[in-house]
N, CA, C, O and CB atoms as a CASP TS submission, in Angstrom:
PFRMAT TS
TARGET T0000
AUTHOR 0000-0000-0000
METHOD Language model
MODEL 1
PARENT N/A
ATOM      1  N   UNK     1      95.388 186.787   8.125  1.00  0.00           N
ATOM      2  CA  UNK     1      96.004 186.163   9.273  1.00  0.00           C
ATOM      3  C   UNK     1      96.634 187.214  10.158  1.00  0.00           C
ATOM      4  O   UNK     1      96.755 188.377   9.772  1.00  0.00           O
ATOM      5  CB  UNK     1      97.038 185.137   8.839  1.00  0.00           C
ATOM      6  N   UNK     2      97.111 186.719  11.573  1.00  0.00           N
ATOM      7  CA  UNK     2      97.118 188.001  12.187  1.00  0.00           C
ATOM      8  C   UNK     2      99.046 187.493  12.580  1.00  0.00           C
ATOM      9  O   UNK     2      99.620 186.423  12.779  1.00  0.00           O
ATOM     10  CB  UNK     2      95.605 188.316  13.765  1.00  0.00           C
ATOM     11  N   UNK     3      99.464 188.927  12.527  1.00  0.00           N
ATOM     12  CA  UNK     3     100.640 188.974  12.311  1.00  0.00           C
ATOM     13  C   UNK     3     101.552 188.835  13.964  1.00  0.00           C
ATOM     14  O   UNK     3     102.750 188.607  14.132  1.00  0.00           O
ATOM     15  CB  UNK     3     100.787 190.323  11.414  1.00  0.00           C
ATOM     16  N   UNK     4     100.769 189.004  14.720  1.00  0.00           N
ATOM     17  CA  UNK     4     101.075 189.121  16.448  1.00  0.00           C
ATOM     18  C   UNK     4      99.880 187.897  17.184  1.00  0.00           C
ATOM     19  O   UNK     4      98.805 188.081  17.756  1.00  0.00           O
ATOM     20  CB  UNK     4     100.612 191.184  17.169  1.00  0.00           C
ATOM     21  N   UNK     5     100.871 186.265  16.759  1.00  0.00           N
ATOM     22  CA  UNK     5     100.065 185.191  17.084  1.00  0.00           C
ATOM     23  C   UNK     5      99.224 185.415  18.101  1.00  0.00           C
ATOM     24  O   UNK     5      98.074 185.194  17.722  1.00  0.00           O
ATOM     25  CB  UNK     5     100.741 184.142  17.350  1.00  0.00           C
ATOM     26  N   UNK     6      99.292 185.883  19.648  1.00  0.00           N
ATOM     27  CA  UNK     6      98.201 185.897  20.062  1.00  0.00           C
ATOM     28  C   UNK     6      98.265 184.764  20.921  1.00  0.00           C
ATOM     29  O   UNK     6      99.006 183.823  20.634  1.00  0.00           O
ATOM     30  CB  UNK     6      97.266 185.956  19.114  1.00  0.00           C
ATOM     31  N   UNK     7      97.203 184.761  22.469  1.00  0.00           N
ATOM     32  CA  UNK     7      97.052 184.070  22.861  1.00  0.00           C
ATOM     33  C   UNK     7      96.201 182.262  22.213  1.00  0.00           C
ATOM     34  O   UNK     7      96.357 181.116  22.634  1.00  0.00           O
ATOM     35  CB  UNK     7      96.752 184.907  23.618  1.00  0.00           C
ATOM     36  N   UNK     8      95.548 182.689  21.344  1.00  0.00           N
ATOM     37  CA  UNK     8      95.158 181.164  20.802  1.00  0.00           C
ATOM     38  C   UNK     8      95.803 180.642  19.862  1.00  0.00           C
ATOM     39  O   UNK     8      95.399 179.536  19.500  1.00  0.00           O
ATOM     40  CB  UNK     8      93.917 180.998  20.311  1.00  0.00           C
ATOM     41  N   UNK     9      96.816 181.140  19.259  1.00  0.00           N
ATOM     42  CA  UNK     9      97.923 180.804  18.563  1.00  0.00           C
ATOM     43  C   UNK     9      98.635 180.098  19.691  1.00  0.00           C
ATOM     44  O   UNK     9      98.671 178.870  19.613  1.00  0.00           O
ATOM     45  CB  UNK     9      98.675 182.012  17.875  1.00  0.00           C
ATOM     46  N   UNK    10      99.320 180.797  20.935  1.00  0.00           N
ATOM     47  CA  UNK    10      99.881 179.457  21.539  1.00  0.00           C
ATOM     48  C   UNK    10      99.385 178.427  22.257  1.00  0.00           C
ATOM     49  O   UNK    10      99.955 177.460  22.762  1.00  0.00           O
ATOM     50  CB  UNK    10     100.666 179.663  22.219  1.00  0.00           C
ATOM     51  N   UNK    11      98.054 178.812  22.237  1.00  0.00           N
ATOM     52  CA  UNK    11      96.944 177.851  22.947  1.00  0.00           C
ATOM     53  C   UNK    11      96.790 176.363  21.814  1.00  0.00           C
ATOM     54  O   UNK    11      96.400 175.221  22.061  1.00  0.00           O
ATOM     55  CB  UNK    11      95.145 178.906  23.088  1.00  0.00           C
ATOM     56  N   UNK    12      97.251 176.953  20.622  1.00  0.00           N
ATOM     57  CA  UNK    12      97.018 176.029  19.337  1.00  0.00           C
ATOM     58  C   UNK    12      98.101 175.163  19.883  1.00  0.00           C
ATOM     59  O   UNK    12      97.988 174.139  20.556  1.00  0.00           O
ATOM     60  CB  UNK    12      97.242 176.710  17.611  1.00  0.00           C
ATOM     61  N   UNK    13      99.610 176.022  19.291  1.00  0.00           N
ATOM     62  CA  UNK    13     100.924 175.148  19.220  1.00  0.00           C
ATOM     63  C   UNK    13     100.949 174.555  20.379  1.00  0.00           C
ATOM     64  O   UNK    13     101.108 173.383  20.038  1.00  0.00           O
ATOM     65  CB  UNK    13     102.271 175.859  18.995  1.00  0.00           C
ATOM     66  N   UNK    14     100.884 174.565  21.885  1.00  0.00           N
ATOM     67  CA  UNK    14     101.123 174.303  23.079  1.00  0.00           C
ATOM     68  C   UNK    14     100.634 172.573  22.973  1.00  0.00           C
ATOM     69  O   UNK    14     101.312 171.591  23.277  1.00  0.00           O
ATOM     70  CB  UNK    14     100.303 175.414  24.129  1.00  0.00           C
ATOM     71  N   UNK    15      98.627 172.641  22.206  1.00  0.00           N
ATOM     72  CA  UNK    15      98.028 171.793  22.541  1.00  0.00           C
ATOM     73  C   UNK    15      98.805 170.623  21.309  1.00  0.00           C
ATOM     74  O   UNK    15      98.915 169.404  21.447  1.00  0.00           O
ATOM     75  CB  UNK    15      96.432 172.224  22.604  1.00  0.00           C
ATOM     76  N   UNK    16      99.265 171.474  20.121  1.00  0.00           N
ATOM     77  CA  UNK    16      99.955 170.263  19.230  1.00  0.00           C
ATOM     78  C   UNK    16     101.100 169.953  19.573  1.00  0.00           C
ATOM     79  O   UNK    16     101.621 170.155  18.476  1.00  0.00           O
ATOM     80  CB  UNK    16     100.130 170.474  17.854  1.00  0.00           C
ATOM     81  N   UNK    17     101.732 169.703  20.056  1.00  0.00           N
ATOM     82  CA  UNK    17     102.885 169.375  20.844  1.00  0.00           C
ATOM     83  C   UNK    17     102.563 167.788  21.525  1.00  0.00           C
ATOM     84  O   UNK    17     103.172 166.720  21.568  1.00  0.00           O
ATOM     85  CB  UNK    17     103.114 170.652  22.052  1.00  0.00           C
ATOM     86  N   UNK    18     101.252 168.307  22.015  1.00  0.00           N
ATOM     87  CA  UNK    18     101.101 167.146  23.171  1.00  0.00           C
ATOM     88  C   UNK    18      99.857 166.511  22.236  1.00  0.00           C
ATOM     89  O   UNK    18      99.687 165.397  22.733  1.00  0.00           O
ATOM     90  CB  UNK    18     100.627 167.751  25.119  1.00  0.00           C
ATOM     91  N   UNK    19      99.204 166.615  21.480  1.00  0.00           N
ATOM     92  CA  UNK    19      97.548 165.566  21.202  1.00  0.00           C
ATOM     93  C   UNK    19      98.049 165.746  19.925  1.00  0.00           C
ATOM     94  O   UNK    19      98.514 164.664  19.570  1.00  0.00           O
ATOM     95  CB  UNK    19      95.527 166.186  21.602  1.00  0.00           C
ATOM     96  N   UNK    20      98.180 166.567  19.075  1.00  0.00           N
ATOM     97  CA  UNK    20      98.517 166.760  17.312  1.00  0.00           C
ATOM     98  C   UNK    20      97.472 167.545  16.691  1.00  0.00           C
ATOM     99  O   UNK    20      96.523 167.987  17.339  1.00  0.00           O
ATOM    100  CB  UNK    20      98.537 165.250  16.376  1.00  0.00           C
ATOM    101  N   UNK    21      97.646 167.752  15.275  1.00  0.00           N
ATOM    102  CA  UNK    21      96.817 168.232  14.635  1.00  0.00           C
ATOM    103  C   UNK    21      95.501 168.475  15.163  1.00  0.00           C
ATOM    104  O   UNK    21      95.097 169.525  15.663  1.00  0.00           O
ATOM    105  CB  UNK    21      96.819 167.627  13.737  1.00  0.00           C
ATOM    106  N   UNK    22      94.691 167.082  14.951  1.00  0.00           N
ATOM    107  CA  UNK    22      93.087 167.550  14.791  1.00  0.00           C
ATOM    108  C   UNK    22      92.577 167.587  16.053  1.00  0.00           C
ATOM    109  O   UNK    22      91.463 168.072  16.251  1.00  0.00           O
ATOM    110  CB  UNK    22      92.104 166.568  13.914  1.00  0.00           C
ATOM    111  N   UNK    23      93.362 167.059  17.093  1.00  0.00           N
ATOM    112  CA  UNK    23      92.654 167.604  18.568  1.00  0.00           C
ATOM    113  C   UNK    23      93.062 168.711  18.553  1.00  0.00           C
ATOM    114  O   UNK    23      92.193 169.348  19.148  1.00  0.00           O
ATOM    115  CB  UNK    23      92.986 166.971  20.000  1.00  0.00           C
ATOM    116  N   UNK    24      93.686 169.254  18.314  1.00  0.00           N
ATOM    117  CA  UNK    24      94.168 170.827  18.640  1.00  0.00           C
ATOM    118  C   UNK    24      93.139 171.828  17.988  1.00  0.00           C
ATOM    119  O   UNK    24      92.657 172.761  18.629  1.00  0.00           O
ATOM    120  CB  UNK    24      95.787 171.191  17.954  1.00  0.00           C
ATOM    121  N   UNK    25      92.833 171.568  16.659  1.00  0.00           N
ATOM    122  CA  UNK    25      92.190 172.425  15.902  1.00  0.00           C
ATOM    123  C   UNK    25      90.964 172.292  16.269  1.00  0.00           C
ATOM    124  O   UNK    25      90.379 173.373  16.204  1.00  0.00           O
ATOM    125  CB  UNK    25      92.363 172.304  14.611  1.00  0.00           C
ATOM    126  N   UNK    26      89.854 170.840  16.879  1.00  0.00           N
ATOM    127  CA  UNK    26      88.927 171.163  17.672  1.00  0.00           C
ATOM    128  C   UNK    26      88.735 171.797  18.845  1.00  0.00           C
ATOM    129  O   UNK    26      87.627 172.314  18.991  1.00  0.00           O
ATOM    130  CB  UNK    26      88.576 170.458  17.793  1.00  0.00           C
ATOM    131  N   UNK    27      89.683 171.918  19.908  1.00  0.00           N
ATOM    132  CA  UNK    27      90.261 172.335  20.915  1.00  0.00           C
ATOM    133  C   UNK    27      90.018 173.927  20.655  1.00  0.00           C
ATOM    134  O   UNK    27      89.304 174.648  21.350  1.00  0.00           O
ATOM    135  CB  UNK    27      91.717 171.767  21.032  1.00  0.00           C
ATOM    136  N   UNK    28      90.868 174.375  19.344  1.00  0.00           N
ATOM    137  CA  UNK    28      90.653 175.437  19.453  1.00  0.00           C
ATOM    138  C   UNK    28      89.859 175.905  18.904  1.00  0.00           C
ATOM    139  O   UNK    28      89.741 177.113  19.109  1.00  0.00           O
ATOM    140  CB  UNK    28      91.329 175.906  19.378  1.00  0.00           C
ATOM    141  N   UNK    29      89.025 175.354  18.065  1.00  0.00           N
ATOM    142  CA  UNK    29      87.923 175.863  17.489  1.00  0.00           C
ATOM    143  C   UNK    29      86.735 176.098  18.511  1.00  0.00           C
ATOM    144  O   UNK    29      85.812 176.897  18.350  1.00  0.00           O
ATOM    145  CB  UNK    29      87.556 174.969  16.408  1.00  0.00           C
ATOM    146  N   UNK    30      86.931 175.247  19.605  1.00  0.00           N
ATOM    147  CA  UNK    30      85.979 175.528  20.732  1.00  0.00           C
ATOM    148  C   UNK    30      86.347 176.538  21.468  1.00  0.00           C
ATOM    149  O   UNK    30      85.561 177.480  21.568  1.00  0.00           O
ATOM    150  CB  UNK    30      85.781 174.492  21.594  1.00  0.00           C
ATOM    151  N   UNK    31      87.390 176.575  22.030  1.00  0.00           N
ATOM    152  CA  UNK    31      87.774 177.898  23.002  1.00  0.00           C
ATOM    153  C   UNK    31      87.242 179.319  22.051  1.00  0.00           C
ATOM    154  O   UNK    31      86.482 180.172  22.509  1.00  0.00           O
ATOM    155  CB  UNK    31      89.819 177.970  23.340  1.00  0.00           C
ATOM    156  N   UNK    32      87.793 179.343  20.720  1.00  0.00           N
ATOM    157  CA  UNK    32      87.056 180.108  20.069  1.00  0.00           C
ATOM    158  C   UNK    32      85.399 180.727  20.047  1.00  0.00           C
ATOM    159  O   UNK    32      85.160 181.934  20.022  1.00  0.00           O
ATOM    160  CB  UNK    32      87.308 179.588  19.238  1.00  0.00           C
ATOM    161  N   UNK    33      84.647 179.974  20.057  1.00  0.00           N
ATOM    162  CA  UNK    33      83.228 179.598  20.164  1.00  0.00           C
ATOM    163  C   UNK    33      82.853 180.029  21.103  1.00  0.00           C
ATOM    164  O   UNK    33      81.736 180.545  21.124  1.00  0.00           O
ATOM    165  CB  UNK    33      82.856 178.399  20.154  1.00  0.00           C
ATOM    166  N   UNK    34      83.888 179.961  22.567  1.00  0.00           N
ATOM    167  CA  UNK    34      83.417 179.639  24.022  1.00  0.00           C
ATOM    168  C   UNK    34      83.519 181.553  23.975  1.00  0.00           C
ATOM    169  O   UNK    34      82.572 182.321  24.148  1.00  0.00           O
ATOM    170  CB  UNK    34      84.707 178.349  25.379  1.00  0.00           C
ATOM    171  N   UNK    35      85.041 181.946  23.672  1.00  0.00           N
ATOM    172  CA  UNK    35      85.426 183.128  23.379  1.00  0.00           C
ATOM    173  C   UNK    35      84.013 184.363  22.587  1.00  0.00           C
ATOM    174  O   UNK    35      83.539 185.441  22.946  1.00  0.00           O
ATOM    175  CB  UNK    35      86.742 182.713  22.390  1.00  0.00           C
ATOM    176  N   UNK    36      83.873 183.789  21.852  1.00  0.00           N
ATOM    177  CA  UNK    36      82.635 184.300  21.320  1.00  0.00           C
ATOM    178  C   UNK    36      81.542 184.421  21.693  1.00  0.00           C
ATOM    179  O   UNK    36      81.056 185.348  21.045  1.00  0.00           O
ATOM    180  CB  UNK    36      82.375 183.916  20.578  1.00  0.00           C
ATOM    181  N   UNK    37      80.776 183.998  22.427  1.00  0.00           N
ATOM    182  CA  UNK    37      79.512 183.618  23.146  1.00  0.00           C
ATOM    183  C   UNK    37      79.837 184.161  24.307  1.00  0.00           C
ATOM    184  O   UNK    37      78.886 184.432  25.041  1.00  0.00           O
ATOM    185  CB  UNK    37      79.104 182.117  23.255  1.00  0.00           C
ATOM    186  N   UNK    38      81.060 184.435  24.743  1.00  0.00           N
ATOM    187  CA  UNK    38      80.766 185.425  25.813  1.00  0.00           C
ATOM    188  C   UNK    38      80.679 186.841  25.636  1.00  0.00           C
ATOM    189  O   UNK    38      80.212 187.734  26.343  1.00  0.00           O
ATOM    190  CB  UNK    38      81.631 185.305  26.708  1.00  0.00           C
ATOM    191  N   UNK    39      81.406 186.825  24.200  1.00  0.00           N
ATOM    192  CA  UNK    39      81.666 188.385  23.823  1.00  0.00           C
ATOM    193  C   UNK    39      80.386 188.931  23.378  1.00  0.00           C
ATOM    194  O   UNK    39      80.291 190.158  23.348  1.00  0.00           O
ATOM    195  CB  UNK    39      82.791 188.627  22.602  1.00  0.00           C
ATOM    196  N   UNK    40      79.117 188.026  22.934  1.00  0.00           N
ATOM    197  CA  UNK    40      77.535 188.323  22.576  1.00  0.00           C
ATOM    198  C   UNK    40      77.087 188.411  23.592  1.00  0.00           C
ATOM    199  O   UNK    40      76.473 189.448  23.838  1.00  0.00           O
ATOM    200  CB  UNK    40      76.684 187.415  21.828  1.00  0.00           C
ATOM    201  N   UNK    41      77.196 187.353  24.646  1.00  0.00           N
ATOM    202  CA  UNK    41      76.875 188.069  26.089  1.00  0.00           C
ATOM    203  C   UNK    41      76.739 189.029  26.533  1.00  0.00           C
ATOM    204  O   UNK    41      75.722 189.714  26.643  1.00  0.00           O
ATOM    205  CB  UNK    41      77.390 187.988  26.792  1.00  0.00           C
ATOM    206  N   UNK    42      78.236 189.280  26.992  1.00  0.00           N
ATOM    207  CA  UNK    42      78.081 190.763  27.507  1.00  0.00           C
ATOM    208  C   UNK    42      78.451 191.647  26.936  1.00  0.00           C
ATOM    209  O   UNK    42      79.018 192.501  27.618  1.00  0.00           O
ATOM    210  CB  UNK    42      78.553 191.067  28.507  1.00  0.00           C
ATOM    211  N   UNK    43      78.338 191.885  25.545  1.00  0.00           N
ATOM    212  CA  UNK    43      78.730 192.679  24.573  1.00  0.00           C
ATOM    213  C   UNK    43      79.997 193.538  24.647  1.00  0.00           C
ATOM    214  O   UNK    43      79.894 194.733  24.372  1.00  0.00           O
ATOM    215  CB  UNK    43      77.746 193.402  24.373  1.00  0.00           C
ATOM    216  N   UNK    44      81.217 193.013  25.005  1.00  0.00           N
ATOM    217  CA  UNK    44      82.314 192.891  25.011  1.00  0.00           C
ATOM    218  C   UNK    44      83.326 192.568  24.582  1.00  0.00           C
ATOM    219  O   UNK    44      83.502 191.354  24.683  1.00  0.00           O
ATOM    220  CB  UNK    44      82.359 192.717  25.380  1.00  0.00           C
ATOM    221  N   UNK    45      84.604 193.429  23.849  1.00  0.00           N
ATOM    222  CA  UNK    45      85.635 193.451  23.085  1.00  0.00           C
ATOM    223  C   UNK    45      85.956 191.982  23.677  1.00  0.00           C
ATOM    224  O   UNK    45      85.521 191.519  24.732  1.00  0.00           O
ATOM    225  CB  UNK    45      86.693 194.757  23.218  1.00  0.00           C
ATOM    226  N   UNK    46      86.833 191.349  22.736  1.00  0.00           N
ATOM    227  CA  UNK    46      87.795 190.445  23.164  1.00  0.00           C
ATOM    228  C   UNK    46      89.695 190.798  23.253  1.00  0.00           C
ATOM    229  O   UNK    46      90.397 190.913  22.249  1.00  0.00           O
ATOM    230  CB  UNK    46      87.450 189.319  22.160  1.00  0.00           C
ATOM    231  N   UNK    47      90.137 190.899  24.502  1.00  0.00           N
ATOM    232  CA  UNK    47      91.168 191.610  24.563  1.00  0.00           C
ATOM    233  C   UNK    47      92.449 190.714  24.589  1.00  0.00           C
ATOM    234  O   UNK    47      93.054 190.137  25.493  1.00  0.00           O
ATOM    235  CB  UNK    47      91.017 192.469  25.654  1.00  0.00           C
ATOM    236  N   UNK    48      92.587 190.803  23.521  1.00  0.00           N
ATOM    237  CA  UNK    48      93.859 189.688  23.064  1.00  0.00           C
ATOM    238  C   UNK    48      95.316 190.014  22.643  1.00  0.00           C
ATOM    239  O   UNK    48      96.343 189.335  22.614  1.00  0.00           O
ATOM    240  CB  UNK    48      93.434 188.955  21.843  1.00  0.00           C
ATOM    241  N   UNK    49      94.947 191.679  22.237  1.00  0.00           N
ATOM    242  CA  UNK    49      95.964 192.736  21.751  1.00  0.00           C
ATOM    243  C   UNK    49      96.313 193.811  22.244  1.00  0.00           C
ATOM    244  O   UNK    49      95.362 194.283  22.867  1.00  0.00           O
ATOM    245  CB  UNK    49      95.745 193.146  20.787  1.00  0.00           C
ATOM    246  N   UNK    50      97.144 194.411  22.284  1.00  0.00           N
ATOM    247  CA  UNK    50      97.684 195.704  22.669  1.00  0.00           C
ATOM    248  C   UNK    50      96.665 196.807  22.219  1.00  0.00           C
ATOM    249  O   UNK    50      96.016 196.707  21.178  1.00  0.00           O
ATOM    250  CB  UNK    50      99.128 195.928  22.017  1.00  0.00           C
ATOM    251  N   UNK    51      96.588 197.719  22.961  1.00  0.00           N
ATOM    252  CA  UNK    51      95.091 198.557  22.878  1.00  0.00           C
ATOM    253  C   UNK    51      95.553 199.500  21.665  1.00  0.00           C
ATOM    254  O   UNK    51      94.662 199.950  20.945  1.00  0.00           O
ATOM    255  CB  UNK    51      94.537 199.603  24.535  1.00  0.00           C
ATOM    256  N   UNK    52      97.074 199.874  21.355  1.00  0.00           N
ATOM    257  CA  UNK    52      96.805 200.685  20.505  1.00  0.00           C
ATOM    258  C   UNK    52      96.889 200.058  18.822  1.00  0.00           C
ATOM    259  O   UNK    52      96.862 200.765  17.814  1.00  0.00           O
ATOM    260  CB  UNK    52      97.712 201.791  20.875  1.00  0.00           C
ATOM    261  N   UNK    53      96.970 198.926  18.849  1.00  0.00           N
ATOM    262  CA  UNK    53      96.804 197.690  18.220  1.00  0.00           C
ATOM    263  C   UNK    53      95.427 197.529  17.684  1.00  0.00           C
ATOM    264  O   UNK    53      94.940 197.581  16.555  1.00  0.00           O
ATOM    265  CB  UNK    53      97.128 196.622  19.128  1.00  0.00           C
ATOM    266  N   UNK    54      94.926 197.297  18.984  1.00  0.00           N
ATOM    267  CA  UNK    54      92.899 197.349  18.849  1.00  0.00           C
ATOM    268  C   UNK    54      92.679 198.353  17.929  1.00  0.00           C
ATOM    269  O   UNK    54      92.364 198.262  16.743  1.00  0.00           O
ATOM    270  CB  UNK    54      91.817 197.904  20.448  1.00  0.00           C
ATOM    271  N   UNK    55      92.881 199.323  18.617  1.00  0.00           N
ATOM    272  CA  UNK    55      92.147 201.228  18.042  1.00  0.00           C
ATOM    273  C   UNK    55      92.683 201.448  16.684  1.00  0.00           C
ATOM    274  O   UNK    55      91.890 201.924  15.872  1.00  0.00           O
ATOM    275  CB  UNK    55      92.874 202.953  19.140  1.00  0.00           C
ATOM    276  N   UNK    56      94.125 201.137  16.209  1.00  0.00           N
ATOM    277  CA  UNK    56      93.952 200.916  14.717  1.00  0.00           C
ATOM    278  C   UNK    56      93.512 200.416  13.778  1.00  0.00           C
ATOM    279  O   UNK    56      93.332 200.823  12.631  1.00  0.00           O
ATOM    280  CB  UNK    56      94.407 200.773  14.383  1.00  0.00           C
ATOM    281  N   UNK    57      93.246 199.099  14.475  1.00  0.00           N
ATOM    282  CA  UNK    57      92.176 198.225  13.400  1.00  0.00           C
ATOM    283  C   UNK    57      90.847 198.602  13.571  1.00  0.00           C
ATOM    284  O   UNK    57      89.995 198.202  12.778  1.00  0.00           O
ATOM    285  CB  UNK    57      92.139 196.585  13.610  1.00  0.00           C
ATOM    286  N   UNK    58      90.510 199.468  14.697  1.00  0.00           N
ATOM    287  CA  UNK    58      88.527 199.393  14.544  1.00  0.00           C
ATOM    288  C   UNK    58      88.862 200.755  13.901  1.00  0.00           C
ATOM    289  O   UNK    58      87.749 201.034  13.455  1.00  0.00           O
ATOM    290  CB  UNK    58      87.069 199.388  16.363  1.00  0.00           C
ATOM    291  N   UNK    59      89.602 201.714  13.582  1.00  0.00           N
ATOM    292  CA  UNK    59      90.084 202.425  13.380  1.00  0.00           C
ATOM    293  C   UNK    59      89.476 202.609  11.737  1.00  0.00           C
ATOM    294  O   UNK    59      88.587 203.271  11.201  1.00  0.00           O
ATOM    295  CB  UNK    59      91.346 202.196  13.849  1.00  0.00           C
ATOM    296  N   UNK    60      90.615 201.515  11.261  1.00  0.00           N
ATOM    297  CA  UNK    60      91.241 200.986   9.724  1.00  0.00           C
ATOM    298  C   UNK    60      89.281 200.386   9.555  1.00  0.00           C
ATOM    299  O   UNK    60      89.068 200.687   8.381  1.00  0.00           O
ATOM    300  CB  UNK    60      93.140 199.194   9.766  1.00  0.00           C
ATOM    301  N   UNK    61      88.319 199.942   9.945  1.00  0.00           N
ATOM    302  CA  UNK    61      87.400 199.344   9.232  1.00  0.00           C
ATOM    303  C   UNK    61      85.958 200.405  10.138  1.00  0.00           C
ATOM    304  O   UNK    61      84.786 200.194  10.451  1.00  0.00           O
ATOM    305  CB  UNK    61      87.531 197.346   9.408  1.00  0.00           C
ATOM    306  N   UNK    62      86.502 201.044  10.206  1.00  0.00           N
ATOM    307  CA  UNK    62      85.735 202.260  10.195  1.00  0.00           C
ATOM    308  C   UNK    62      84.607 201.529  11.396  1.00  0.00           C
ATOM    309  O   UNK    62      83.533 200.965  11.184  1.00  0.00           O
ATOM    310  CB  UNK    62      85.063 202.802   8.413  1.00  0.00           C
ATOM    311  N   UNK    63      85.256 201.767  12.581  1.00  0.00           N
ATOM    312  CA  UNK    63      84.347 201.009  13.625  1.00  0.00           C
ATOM    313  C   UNK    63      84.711 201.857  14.921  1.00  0.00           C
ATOM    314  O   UNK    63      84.051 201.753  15.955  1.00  0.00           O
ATOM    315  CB  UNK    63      84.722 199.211  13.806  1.00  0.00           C
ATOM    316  N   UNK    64      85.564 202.518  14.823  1.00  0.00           N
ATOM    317  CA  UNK    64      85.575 204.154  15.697  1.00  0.00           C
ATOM    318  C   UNK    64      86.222 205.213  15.277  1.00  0.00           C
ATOM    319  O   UNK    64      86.175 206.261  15.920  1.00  0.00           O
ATOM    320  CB  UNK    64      86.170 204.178  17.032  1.00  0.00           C
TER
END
């Protein structure tokens, strides 16, 4: 789990507030999806984190 919620973390809580649980978790399971399919697209990071944030983790799994 990621320790710096992140924009779809409050995209989650925001949407449970107002619809609940399982609309939220479809909700976000799609933005997810949507998130993804663009990133195969145009073969492009998804920038959700602080860059020196990024570069340690591609870092840490041996991806630069």
């Amino acid at each position: 789990r990621c320790q710096h919620g992140g924009k779809v973390k409050e995209f989650y809580q925001r949407l449970y507030l107002k619809k609940g649980a399982k609309k939220s978790i479809i909700a976000t399971s799609r933005k997810m999806i949507e998130v993804l399919y663009v990133m195969i697209r145009t073969g492009k990071l998804f920038d959700s984190m602080p860059e020196n944030i990024l570069n340690r983790k591609l870092t840490q799994y041996g991806l630069m």
